[in-house]
VMD Tcl script that draws the C-alpha trace (Angstrom):
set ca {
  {0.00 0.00 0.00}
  {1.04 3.76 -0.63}
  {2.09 5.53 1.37}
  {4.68 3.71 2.30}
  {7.38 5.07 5.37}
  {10.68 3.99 6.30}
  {12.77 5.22 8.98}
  {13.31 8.37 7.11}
  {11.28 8.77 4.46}
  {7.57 8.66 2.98}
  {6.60 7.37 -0.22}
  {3.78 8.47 -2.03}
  {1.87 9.15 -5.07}
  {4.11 12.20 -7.31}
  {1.37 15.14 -6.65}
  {0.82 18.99 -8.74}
  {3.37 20.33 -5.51}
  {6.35 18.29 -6.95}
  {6.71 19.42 -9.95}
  {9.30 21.95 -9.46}
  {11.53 19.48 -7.63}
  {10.97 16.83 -9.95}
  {11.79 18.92 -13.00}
  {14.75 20.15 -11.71}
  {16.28 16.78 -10.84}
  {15.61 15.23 -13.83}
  {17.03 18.07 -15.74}
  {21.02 17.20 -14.14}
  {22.92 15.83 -17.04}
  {24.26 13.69 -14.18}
  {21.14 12.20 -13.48}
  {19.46 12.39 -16.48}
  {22.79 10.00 -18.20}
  {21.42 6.90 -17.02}
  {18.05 7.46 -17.55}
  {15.33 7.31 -20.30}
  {14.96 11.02 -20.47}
  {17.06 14.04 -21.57}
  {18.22 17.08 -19.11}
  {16.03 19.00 -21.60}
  {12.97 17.42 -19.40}
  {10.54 20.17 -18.65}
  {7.81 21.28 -16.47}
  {5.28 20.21 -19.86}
  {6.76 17.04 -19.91}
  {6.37 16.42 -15.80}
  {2.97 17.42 -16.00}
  {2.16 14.69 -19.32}
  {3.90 12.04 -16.46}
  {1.68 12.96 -13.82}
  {-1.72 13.22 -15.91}
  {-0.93 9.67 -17.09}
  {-0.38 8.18 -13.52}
  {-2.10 5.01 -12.67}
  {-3.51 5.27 -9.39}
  {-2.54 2.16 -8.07}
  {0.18 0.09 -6.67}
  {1.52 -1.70 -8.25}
  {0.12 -0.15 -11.33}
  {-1.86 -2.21 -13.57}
  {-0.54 -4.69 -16.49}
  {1.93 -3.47 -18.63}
  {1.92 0.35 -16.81}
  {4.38 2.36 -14.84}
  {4.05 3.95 -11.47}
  {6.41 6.95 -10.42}
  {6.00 6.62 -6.84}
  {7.11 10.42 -4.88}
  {10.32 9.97 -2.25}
  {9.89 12.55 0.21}
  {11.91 12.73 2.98}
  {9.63 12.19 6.30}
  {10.82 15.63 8.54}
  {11.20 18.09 5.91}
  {8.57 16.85 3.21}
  {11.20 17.73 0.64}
  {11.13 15.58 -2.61}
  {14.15 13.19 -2.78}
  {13.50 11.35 -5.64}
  {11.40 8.75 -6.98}
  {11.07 5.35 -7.33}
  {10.14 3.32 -10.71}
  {7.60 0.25 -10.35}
  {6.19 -1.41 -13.46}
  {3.97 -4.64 -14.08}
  {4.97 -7.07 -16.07}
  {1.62 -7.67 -18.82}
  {3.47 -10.88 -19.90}
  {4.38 -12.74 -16.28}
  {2.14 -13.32 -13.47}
  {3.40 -11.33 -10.33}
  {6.30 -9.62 -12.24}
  {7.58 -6.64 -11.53}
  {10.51 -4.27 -12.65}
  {11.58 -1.25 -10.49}
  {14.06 1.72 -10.64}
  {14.80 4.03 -8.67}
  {16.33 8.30 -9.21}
  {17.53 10.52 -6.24}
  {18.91 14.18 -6.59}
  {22.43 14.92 -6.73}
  {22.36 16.22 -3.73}
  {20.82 13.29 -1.93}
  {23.48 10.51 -3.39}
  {25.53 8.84 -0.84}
  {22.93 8.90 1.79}
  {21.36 5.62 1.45}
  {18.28 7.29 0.27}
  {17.85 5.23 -2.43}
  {18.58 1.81 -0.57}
  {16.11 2.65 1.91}
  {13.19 3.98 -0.75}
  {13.72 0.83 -3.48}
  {14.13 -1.51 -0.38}
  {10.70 -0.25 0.80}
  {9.24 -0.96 -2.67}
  {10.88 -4.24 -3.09}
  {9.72 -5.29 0.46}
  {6.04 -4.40 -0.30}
  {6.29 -5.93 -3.66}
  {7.33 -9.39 -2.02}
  {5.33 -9.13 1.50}
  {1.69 -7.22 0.27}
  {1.75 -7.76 -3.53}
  {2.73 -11.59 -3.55}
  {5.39 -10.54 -6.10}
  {7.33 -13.45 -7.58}
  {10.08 -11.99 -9.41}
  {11.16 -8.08 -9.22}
  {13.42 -7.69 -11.76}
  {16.06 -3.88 -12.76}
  {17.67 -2.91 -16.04}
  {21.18 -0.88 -15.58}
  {23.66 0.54 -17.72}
  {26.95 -1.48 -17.22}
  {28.90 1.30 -16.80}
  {26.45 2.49 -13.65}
  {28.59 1.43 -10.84}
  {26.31 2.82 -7.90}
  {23.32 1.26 -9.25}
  {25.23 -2.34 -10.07}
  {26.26 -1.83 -5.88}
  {22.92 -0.88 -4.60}
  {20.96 -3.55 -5.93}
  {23.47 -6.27 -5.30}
  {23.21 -4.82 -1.36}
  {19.33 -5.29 -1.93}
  {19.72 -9.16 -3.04}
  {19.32 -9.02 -6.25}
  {21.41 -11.45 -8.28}
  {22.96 -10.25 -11.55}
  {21.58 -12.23 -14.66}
  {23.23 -10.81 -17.93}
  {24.86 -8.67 -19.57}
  {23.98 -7.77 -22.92}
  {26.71 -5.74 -24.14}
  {26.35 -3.41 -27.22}
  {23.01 -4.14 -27.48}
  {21.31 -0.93 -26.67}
  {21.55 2.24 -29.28}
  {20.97 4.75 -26.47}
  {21.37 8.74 -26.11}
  {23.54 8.31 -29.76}
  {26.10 5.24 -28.44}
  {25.56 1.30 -28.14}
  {25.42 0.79 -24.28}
  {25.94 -2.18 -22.89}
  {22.82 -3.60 -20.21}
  {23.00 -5.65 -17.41}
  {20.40 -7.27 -16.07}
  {19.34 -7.92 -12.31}
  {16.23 -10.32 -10.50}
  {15.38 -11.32 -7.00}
  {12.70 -14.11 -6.57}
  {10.57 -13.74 -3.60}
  {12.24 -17.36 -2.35}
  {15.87 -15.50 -2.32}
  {15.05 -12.76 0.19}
}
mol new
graphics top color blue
foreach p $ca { graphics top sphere $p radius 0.5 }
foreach p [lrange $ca 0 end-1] q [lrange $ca 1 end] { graphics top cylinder $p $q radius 0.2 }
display resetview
C-alpha cells in the first residue's frame, strides 16, 4: 500500500506540488545519463507524467508507477522510485529508482527501493522483481546487489541509447531469495 514510510522517508503518489523538484532533478545531465529522459525534461513534460499516472500500486498490467520519495521531517522531494507490471508474467515486476544529486551517498535510495521491493514481495505476492542498468552504472550495479538481487546478464552493445551502443545488465530477486 502507498504511502509507504521507512525510517526516514515517505513514499507516495508524485502530486501537482512536486513538480518543481521533480523537473529540476531530472534536468542534471548527471542524473538524467542513465536514464530514459534528456536534461532538456521540462515542467510540460512532468505534467504529461503525472496526468498519465495510474492510481494504483503496483500499477496495472503493462503500466508504470512513479512513486514520490519525500523525505519524512522536511517533506522535501528526494526522488522517486520506478515500479512497473509485467503484462506478460504473473506477479512480475521491474523497479528503478532516481535521487537528486544532492541526496546521493545517503542511502536514500537503498532505503526507498528496499521499501518498494519489500512491499512488492510481502503485500503484492510478487514473484520476481526484476532492474535494467547501464553497465557502466557502478552505484546502481552496488545498490541492488546490497538489496539481493542477483545479476543475470549482460547484454553488451546491445542498446543504441542517447547516440552510443550501451551495454545492459540485467538484475532479479525471486521472492524465495530474500
Amino acid at each position: 500500500m502507498i504511502p509507504l514510510q521507512t525510517d526516514r522517508l515517505v513514499l507516495a503518489p508524485l502530486g501537482a506540488g512536486d513538480l518543481n523538484a521533480f523537473v529540476a532533478y531530472r534536468r542534471d545531465p548527471d542524473v538524467a545519463r542513465w536514464q530514459s529522459w534528456t536534461p532538456e525534461f521540462n515542467a510540460e513534460d512532468a505534467g504529461r507524467l503525472l496526468e498519465g499516472q495510474p492510481a494504483d500500486f503496483p500499477p496495472p498490467a503493462g503500466e508504470w508507477l512513479q512513486i514520490a520519495v519525500r523525505d519524512a521531517a522536511s517533506g522535501a522531494l528526494l526522488g522517486d522510485v520506478a515500479v512497473h507490471t509485467s503484462a506478460d508474467q504473473p506477479d512480475s515486476y521491474e523497479v528503478g529508482v532516481t535521487v537528486a544529486a544532492e541526496h546521493h551517498g545517503r542511502g536514500v535510495a537503498r532505503e526507498a527501493l528496499g521499501a518498494v521491493v519489500v512491499a512488492l514481495f510481502d503485500d503484492h505476492s510478487a514473484h520476481r522483481v526484476t532492474a535494467t542498468s547501464d553497465a557502466r552504472n557502478a552505484a546502481v550495479a552496488r545498490l541492488l546487489t546490497r538489496l539481493g538481487f542477483r545479476h543475470e546478464g549482460r547484454a553488451v552493445e546491445a542498446d543504441w541509447f542517447k547516440g552510443e551502443w550501451t551495454t545492459l545488465d540485467s538484475w532479479a530477486l525471486l521472492s524465495r531469495e530474500r
